[in-house]
C-alpha positions, 0 to 999 in steps of 0.5 A, spaced: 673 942 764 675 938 759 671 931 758 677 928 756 685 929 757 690 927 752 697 925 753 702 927 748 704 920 745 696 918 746 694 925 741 700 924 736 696 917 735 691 921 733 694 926 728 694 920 722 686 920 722 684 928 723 689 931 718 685 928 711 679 930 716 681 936 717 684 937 710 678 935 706 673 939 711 677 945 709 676 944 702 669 944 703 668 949 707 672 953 700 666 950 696 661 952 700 663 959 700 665 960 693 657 957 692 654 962 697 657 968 694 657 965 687 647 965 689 649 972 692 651 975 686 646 971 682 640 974 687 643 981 687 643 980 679 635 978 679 633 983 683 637 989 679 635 986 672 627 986 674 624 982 669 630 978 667 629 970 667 633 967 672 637 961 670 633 957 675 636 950 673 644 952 674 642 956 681 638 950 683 644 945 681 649 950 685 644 950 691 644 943 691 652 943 691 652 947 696 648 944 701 652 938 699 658 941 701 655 944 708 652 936 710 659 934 708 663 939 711 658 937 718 660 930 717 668 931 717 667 936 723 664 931 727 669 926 726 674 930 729 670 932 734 669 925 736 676 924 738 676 928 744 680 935 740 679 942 740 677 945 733 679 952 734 680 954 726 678 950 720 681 956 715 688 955 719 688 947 720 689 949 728 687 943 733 688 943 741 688 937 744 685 938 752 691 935 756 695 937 764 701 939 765 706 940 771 699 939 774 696 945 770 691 944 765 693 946 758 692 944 751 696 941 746 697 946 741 697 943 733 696 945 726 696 943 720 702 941 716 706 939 722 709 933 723 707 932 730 705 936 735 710 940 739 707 946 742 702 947 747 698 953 751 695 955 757 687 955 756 686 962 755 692 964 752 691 961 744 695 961 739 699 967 740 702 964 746 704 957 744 710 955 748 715 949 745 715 942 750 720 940 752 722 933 750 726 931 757 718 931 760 716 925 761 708 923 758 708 916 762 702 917 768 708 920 773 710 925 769 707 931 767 701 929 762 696 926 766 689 923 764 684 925 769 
C-alpha cells in the first residue's frame, strides 16, 4: 500500500519540478556509466600491459568524476522520490504516481517528454498495460481519484 495517493490534478502539478530532475538524473547516470567502462578499459589494459605505467592522475581525475556523478545522480533521485512518486525507469524517464480509481488502486503512469499525464495502469500491470483516462471522470474527493 502506497504512503501517499495522488490526484490527477495534484500529480500534474508536480510535472514542473520532476522532469529538469528526471532529465539532469539521466544525464548523470550516462556520465557515470561512460566513466565506469572508460576505468574498465583502462584496468584491463594495465593488467595486459603488465609493466606499463598507468596514467595514474587521468584515472584519478576520472574516478573522482565518477563518484561526483554517482553523488549527484543520489541527490536528484531523492528529490523525486521525496514527492511521493514512483521511479520505475530512469533510462526511459518513466514515473508512476500511486493514485485509486473506481475505488482500485492503480498508478498514474507518465513519461518523460509528455505534456501531462494521460495513462494509468493497474499495480502489476506496468507499462505495457497502460490504459488512457478518460477525460469525463472526475478528480474532485467524490469521484474516482481519491486521496486515502
Amino acid at each position: 500500500m502506497a504512503e501517499k495517493f495522488f490526484k490527477l490534478q495534484e500529480a500534474q502539478e508536480l510535472l514542473p519540478f520532476i522532469a529538469p530532475h528526471l532529465e539532469q538524473a539521466r544525464e548523470e547516470k550516462q556520465k557515470m556509466e561512460s566513466l565506469d567502462q572508460e576505468l574498465a578499459v583502462a584496468a584491463a589494459r594495465i593488467t595486459a600491459l603488465g609493466g606499463s605505467i598507468p596514467p595514474y592522475a587521468e584515472l584519478a581525475r576520472k574516478k573522482t568524476e565518477r563518484d561526483q556523478a554517482a553523488a549527484c545522480l543520489k541527490e536528484l533521485v531523492s528529490k523525486v522520490l521525496s514527492t511521493g512518486c514512483l521511479i520505475k525507469d530512469l533510462d526511459v524517464g518513466l514515473i508512476d504516481f500511486p493514485s485509486v480509481l473506481k475505488g482500485q488502486e492503480v498508478y498514474l503512469c507518465w513519461k518523460l517528454g509528455e505534456e501531462r499525464i494521460e495513462y494509468y495502469h493497474g499495480l502489476h500491470e506496468g507499462f505495457a498495460g497502460r490504459k488512457l483516462l478518460q477525460s469525463s471522470e472526475p478528480e474532485e474527493p467524490s469521484g474516482p481519484f481519491r486521496v486515502h
